[in-house]
N, C-alpha and C positions, 0 to 999 in steps of 0.2 A: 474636634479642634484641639488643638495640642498649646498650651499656655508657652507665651513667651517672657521672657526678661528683657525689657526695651530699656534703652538710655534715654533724658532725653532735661532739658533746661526748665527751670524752674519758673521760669520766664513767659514760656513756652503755651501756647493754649491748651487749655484742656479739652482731651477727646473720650469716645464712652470705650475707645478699643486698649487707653492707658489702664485698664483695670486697678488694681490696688498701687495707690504713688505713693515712694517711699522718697520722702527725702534724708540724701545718705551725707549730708555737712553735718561740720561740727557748730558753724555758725546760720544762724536762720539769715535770710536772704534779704538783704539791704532793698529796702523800699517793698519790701511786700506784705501785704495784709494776710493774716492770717485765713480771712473769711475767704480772700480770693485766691489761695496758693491751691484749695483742695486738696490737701494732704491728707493721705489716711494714716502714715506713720512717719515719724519723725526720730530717725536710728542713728543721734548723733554720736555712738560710741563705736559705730564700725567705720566711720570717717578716719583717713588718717592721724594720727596723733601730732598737736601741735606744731613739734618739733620739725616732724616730716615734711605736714604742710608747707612751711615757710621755707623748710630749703629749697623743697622741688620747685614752690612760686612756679609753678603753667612751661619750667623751661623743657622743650621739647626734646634738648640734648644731653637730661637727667632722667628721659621718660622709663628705657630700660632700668634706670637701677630705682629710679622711685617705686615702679612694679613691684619688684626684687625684693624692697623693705616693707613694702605697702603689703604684699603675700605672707610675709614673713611676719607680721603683725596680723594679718586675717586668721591663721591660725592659732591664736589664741583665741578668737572669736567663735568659737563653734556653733554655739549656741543663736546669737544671730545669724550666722551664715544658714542654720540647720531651718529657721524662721523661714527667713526667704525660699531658700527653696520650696519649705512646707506651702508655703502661701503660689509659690510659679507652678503648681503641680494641678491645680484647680482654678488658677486667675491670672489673665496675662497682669504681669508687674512692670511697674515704671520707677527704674529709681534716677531722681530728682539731684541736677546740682544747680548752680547758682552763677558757676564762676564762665567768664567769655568764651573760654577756651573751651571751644569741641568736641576736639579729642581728644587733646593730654590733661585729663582730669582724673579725678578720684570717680568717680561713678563709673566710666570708661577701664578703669582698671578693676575696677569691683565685679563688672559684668563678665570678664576676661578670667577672673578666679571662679566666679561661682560657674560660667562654661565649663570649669576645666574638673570641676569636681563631681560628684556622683552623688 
């Protein structure tokens, strides 16, 4: 069985095929208990920076360039990035967001970076 990297809401039930759930905000998840989120790690310093956050706000028609800076920001990250992978190599991984939006989130572009690297 070959380990995967899943997306998937914070919100979301927990299943035994999410292996290690990372949630990847910078802020923890309005109305959830700590006891019932099941979080194995909580990696709020590879979430977008502040700044970025708020501009993008979920709009779908900044989703290429939020990518763009969101990337451009991951690579200073090595060390986390280098984390997860270590951890997807032996345990399917779930990383965790919070916000309604499905697709155009920060966890959605996380998984799309760490795809793309080796």
């Amino acid at each position: 069985m070959r380990a995967l990297i899943r997306v998937k809401r914070v919100y979301d039930a927990y299943e035994e095929e999410d292996g290690i759930r990372i949630l990847v905000d910078r802020l923890w998840p309005r109305g959830l208990r700590k006891e019932e989120a099941r979080i194995d790690y909580w990696m709020k310093d590879i979430a977008p920076s502040s700044e970025l956050r708020k501009w993008f706000s979920h709009d779908k028609n900044k989703w290429e360039e939020f990518k763009r800076r969101y990337f451009e920001e991951l690579r200073n990250k090595g060390e986390k990035i280098s984390f997860i992978k270590e951890l997807s190599k032996t345990s399917n991984v779930t990383l965790l967001y919070s916000s309604k939006e499905r697709i155009y989130n920060n966890a959605m572009a996380l998984k799309e970076y760490l795809d793309s690297i080796e």
